[in-house]
N, C-alpha and C positions, 0 to 999 in steps of 0.2 A: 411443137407449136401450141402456144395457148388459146385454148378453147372455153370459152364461156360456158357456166354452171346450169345443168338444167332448169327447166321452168319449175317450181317452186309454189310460187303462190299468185293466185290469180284472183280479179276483181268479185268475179261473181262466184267464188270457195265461199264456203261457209266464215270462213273464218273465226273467232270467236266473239261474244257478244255480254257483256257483266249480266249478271244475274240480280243487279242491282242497282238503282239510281235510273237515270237515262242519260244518253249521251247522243248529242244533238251538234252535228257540224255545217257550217255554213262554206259553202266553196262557187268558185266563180272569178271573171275576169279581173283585171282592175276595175276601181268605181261601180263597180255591178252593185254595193249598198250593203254589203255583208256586215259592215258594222255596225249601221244602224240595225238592220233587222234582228242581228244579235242582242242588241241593247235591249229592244222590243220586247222581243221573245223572252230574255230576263226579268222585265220589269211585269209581263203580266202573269207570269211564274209567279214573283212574291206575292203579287195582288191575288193570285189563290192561294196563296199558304204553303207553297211550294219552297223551298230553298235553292237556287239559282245560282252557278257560280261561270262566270263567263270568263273565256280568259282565250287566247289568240296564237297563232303560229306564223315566223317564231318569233320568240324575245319572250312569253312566259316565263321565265324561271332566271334563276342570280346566273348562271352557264347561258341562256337561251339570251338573255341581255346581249351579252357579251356576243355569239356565234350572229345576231339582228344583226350589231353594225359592221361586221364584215361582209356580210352576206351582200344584204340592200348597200349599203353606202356606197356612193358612185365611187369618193377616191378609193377603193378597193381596187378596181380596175378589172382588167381581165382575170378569172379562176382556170385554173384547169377543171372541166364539166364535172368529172367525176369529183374535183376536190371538193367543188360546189354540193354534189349532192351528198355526199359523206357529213357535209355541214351539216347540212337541212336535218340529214337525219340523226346525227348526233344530238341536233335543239329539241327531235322527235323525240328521242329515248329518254332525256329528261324531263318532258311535259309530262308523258305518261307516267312516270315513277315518282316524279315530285309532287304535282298536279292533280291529273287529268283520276289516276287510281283510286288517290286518297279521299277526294270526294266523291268519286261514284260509292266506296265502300262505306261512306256514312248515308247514303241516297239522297244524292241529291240529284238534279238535272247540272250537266256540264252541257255549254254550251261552249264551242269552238271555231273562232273566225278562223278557218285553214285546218286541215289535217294531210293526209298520207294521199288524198288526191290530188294534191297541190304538188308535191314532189312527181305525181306520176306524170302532170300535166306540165308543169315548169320543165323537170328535168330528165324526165321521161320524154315528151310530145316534143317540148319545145327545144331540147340540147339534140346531140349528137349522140343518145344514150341507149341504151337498148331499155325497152323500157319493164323487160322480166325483171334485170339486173336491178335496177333501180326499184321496184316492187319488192323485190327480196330483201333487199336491204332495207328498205323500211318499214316491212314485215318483222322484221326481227327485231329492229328497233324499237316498235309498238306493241311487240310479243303478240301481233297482231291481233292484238283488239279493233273491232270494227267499231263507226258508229251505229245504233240502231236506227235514225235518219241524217240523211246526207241533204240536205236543200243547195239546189244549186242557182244559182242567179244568173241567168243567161244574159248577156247582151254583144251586143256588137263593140267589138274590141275599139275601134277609136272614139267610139261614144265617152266609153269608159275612161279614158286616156284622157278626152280633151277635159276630163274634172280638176284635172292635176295644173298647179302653174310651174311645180319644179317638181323633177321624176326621179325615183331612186332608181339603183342600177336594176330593175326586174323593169319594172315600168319604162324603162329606158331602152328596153328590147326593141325588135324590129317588127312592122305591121304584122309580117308573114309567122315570127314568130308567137306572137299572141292569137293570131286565126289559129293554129295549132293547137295552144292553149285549150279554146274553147271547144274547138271539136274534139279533145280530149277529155273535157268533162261530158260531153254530152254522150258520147260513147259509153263512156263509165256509167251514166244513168240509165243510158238505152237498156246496158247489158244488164243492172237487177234493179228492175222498179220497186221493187217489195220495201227496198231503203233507201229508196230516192225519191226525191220531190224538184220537175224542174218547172222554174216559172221566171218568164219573160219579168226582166228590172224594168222596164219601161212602164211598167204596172206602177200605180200610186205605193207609196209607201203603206199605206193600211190592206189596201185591196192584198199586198203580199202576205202583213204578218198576220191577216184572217187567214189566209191559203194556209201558210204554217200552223196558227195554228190551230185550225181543224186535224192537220197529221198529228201534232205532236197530243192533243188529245187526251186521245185513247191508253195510249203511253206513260199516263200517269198513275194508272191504277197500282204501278209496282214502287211511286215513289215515296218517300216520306215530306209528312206534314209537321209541321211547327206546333 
């Protein structure tokens, strides 16, 4: 009888972290505002002389295009959970080796709408999945690079929801499944605060991206300047 793989890798392991640039992930429900605040956080990046490259999961990359509109597009229809998560992190393993590496190794800050908590939370919390199994695989996918902050955008899952006038197939989940969602990241944040940041979306747009970025800060003594 097939028996699933030891636990492997877990939220608050160390994991690894570049020794250069920063890498800064935005996660949270639907409409919880991740891409405004990403925009944000890039634009007062340049405005110190920082170089800023923002870029999102998934659909980043000429592969990651492609793996988006299977994923989200409703006529997709049903997946098998696991083929679903095999996607995700297949768009995963590309961002990081096309992407996400090549600019941290020049220094600069990556800023990330979605990373590897999004799979643990979509297809981990929210499917039928175990959610080591799911960790593992996109641990290895990411050669588990961590981010060095995680900000997460908490709100209440139909808040979020009612922003949309037409839902792609995530967004088109069921309530119960999106509460799932959320107490998925929150957990994730509870367990290592050291690289997490959570703060209520219901907050003004500024009152957030000061919250951000007082963390991210500090964080920049390791980047380079223009």
């Amino acid at each position: 009888m097939w028996e699933p793989p030891p636990r492997v890798y877990d939220v608050t392991s160390p994991g690894r972290y570049s020794d250069r640039g920063a890498f800064v992930c935005f996660e949270g429900g639907e409409g919880a505002g991740k891409s405004t605040q990403s925009t944000a956080l890039r634009d007062w990046l340049e405005g110190q002389g920082h170089p800023g490259l923002l870029t999102f999961e998934p659909g980043d990359s000429a592969v990651g295009r492609k793996i988006r509109q299977i994923v989200l597009d409703p006529a997709t229809g049903d997946l098998s959970h696991r083929t679903e998560a095999l996607l995700y992190a297949a768009d995963k393993a590309e961002h990081i080796d096309t992407v996400i590496t090549p600019a941290l190794e020049r220094g600069e800050v990556v800023i990330t709408d979605r990373y590897v908590d999004s799979a643990l939370a979509y297809q981990g919390a929210g499917r039928d999945l175990l959610v080591d199994e799911v960790e593992q695989v996109n641990r290895w996918a990411t050669r588990d690079l961590r981010p060095h902050l995680t900000v997460v955008l908490d709100l209440e899952p139909q808040a979020g929801l009612d922003r949309f006038v037409e839902r792609d197939r995530m967004e088109g989940e069921s309530a119960e499944f999106h509460l799932r969602v959320r107490e998925a990241f929150l957990r994730m944040a509870e367990a290592n605060p050291d690289h997490y940041l959570v703060l209520d979306a219901r907050r003004s747009v500024e009152e957030i991206s000061a919250a951000v970025r007082e963390r991210v800060q500090p964080m920049l003594a390791r980047v380079a300047k223009r």
